[in-house]
N, C-alpha and C positions, 0 to 999 in steps of 0.2 A: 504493500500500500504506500509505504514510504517514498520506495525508490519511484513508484508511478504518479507518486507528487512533484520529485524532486525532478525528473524527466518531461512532466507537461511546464512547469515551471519554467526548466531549461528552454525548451522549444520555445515559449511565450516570450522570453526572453529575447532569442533570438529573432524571432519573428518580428517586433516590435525593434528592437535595433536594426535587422534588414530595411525595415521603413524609414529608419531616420538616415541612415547611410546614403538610400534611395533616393527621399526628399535632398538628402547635400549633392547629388551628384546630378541631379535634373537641374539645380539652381545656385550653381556655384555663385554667381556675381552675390547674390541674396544672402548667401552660406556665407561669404569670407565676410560681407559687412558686418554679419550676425556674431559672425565669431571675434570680430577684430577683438574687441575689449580682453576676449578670455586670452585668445595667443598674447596683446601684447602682455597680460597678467603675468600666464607661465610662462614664454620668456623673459621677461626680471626675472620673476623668484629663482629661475633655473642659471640666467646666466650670474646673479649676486652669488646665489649656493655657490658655482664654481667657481667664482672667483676667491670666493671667503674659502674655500674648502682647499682651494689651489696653493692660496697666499699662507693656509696654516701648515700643508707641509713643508712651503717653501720655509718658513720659519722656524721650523723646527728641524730640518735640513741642514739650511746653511745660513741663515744668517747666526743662529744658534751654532755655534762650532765646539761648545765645552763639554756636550755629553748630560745623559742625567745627573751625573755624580760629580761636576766639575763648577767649578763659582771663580770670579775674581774678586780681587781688592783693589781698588782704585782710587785715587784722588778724589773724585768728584762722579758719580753718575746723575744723571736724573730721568726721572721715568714717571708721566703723567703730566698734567699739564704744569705751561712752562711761568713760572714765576722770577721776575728778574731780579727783584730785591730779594728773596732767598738763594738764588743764583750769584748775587755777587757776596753775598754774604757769606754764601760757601766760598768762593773762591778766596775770598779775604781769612777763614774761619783756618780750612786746611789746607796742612804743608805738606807738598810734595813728599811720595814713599822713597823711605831710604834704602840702600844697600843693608845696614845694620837693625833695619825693622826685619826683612827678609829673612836675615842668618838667626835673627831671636827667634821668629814663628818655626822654623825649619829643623832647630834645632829642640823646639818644646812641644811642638803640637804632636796631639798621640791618634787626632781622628784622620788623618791625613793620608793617603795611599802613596800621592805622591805631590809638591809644589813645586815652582819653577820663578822664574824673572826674565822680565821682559823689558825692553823701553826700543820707541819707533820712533824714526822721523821722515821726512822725506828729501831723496838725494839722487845729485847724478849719477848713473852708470854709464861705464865707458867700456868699449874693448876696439881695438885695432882702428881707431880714428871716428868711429859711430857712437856714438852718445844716445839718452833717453834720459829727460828730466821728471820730476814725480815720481822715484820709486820709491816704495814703502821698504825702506830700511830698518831693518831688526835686531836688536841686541839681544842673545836667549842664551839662555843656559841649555846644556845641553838636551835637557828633558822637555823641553818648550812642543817640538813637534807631535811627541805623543801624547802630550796634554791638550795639545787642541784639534787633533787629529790631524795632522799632516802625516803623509805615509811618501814613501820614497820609492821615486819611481827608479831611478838609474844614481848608480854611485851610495854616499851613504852620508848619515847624516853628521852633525855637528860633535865630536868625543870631549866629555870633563877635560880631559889632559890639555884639549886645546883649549877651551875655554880659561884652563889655570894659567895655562904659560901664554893668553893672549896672542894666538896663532891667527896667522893672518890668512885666512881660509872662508871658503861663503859655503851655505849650501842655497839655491838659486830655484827661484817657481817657475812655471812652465812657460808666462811672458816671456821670460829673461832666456829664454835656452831658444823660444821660439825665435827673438827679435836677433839674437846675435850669433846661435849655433844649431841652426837649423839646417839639418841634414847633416850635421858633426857632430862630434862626441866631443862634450865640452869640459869632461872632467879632464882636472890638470889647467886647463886654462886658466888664464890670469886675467881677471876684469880689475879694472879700476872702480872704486865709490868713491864717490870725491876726489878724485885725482890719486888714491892709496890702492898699489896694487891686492891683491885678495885671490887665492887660488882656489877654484870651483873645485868642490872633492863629493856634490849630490846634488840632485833634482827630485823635488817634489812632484808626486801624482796633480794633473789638473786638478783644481777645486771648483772650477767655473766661474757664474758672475753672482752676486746679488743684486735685483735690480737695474740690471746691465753695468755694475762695477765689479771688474775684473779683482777675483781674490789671490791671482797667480804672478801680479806685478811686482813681487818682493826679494828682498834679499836677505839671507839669514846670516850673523855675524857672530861667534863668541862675545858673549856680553862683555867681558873681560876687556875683550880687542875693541869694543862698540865703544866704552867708558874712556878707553885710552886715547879715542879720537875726535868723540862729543861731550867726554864729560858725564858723570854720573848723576847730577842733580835735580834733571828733570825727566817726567814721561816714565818712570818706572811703576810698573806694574806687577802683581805676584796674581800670581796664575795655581790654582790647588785639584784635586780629585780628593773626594772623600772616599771613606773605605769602599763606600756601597752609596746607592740610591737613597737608601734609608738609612745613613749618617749622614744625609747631606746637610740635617737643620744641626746636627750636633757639631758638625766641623763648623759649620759657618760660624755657629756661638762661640765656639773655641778659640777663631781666629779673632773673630771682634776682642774676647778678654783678654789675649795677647796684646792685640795692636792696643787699646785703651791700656792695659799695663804698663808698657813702652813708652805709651806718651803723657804717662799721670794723669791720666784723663777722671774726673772724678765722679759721682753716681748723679749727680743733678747734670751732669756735663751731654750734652749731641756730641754723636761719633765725628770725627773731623776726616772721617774719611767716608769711601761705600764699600761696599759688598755684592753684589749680583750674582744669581746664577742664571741657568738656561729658562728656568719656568718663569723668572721675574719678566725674561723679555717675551715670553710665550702670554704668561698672562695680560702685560701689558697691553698685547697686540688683542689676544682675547675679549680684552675691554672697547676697544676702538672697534674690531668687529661687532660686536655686539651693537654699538650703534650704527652702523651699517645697517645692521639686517634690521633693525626698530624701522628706520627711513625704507628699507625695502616694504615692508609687510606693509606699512602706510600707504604704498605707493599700490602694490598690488592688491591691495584690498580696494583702493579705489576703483583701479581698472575692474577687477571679479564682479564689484556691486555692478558698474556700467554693462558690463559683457552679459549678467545674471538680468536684470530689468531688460537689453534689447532681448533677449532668448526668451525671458516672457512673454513679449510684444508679440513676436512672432510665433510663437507657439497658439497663444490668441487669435494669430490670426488664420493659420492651420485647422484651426478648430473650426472656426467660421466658414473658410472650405472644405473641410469635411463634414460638415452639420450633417449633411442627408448620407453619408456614410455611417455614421455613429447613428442614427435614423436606422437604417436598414439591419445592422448589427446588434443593435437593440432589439429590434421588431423578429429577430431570429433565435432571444436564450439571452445575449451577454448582458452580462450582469455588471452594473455599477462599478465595484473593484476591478472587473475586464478592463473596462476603456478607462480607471484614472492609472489604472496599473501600466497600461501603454503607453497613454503619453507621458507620465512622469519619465518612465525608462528611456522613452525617445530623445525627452527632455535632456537626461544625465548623457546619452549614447550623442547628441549635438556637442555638449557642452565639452563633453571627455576627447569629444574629436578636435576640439580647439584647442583642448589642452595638450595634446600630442603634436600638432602643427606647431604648439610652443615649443614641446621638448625639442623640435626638429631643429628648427631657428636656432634655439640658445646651445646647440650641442657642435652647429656649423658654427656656429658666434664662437663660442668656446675653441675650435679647431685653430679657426682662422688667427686669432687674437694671441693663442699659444706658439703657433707658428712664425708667427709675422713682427709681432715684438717682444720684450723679455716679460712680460706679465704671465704668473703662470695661470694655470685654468686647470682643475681637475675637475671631472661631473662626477657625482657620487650616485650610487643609485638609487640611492634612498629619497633623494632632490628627485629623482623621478617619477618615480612612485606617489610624492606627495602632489607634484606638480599636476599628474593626470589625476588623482585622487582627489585633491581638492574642486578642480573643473567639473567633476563631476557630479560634486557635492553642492556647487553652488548651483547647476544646472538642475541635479534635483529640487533644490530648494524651491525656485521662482517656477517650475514646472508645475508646482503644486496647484496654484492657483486655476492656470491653464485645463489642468488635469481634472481638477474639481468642477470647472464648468462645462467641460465635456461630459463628466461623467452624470449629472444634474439635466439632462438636456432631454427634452420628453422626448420620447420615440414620436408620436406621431404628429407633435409639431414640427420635429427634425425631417420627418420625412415629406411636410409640404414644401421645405425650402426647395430650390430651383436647384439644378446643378448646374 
């Protein structure tokens, strides 16, 4: 009995969707006006989804390079909106990190897997008469690459010995191997930074761009050798990995009571420096999306209500040309719930077809946009599902109306109208 319910059902269902298919395909001009509202709807939701959906693993990819269990300590960060009298107030508040802040945390901290030192600036590279200005010059200890994930592609990386004895050695990103030793094997070579010669002894794995800025424009230097040429006083940064994922809030505390120990900082005292890990810039970003999709949903619920009111209109007015059909079908058995059961369905089977023309749109939008500039775009398919799901719902909804007056419509006044 069940299954010979669940089977006429099926069939009615189809039946009733073969109609509205019908009806779009007799009256396309009439169909795409009817549907504008819904496509343009589910294209936003579907192309914001991908672009929100894109942008978060691009952030969690690469602009994010510390891993879940890795943080820095910085001078200054800021994250949220921007305030300039707290901003100079930082600046004014704290003093650049020292060499000697470093060797205390390094030598005490017990949450720690592994820390590192850094400091950057930007400088000429030279080799055999070719120059490139703006390169992101690097001071690192030698643990620097496996703490922010640099991996080697050819040769090897930067060894403690040379960082002690201030070896005049680079290890070189894929810009630098591309612009001046492409199609040569560069190890052994001697580049100049700033006019100081430096022998290439590795090459970093590509890392690509963020945002269309290249993260492979850099040179990596023993800090030792970096300090001997610019100086250790500014731009130093410490770089940590907690033991685990789930020591990351105990390393971070650890390090803050270090560095406030170091600098006598007292209990009513603000940190004079920061802290960050990867979720600070994840969540950050989190927040900014977040109002994104507030502004999206605004937007497409506008369009949904317009797309939902025309498909009424018209559904209305289908009904009015089939009056003496629903006349005739009446005057044979069908029952009330028959004809609002149809056209509601037909209603949702219009609406869900706009809403798929959307997915179509934003899924080429998305292709195009992923290809053609550095913005990335992933479609989720979950975004699809809601996207035809919701069209369909709204399509039910305003159908209702349509559906109830069809289904209220005497048989045998329906069957004097004219055809």
């Amino acid at each position: 009995m069940a299954k010979t319910q669940r089977a006429g059902f099926a069939a009615f269902f189809w039946e009733a969707a073969k109609i509205a298919l019908d009806s779009l395909r007799k009256n396309k001009l009439r169909s795409f006006l009817t549907l504008l509202g819904i496509i343009l709807a589910t294209t936003t939701l579907i192309a914001v989804t991908a672009l929100i959906h894109g942008m978060n693993r691009y952030i969690a990819d690469k602009v994010s390079n510390m891993g879940a269990d890795g943080f820095r300590v910085v001078r200054m960060a800021w994250f949220g909106p921007f305030d300039p009298k707290k901003f100079l107030e930082m600046q004014r508040r704290n003093p650049q990190i020292k060499v000697e802040e470093y060797e205390f945390i390094r030598e005490r901290a017990t949450q720690l897997k592994d820390v590192g030192m850094m400091a950057s600036r930007q400088a000429r590279v030279s080799f055999k008469g070719e120059s490139v200005d703006g390169v992101d010059t690097q001071g690192v200890t030698d643990n620097i690459p496996a703490i922010n994930n640099v991996q080697v592609d050819l040769g090897r990386g930067i060894t403690y010995e040379e960082v002690r004895r201030r070896a005049p050695v680079a290890f070189i990103g894929n810009d630098i191997r591309e612009r001046f030793f492409k199609g040569r094997d560069p190890l052994g070579k001697a580049l100049e930074v700033d006019g100081r010669p430096f022998e290439v002894v590795g090459v970093a794995k590509a890392l690509g761009s963020v945002f269309g800025q290249s993260q492979d424009n850099f040179v990596m230097l023993p800090i030792e050798t970096y300090f001997k040429s610019y100086g250790s006083r500014n731009g130093i940064r410490i770089l940590a990995k907690a033991n685990g994922q789930e020591h990351l809030a105990a390393a971070q505390d650890e390090v803050r009571v270090l560095l406030r120990s170091f600098r006598h900082l007292g209990p009513a005292q603000d940190d004079t420096f920061s802290i960050f890990a990867s979720e600070t810039i994840v969540s950050l970003w989190e927040r900014l999306t977040a109002a994104i999709s507030a502004m999206a949903v605004g937007i497409v619920s506008v369009f949904m209500v317009v797309g939902g009111i025309v498909i009424m209109n018209i559904m209305l007015a289908v009904v009015t040309e089939r009056t003496h059909e629903i006349g005739i079908r009446k005057s044979l058995g069908a029952r009330r719930r028959d004809i609002l059961s149809q056209y509601m369905v037909e209603s949702a089977v219009l609406a869900a077809s706009g809403g798929l023309a959307g997915v179509g749109i934003a899924w080429l939008l998305a292709i195009v946009v992923r290809n053609l500039t550095s913005v990335p775009m992933a479609l989720p398919w979950s975004s699809v599902l809601i996207g035809v799901g919701l069209s369909a719902t709204v399509g039910l909804f305003f159908g209702i109306y349509p559906a109830q007056r069809a289904a209220r419509l005497d048989p045998i006044e329906a069957l004097r109208v004219e055809r």
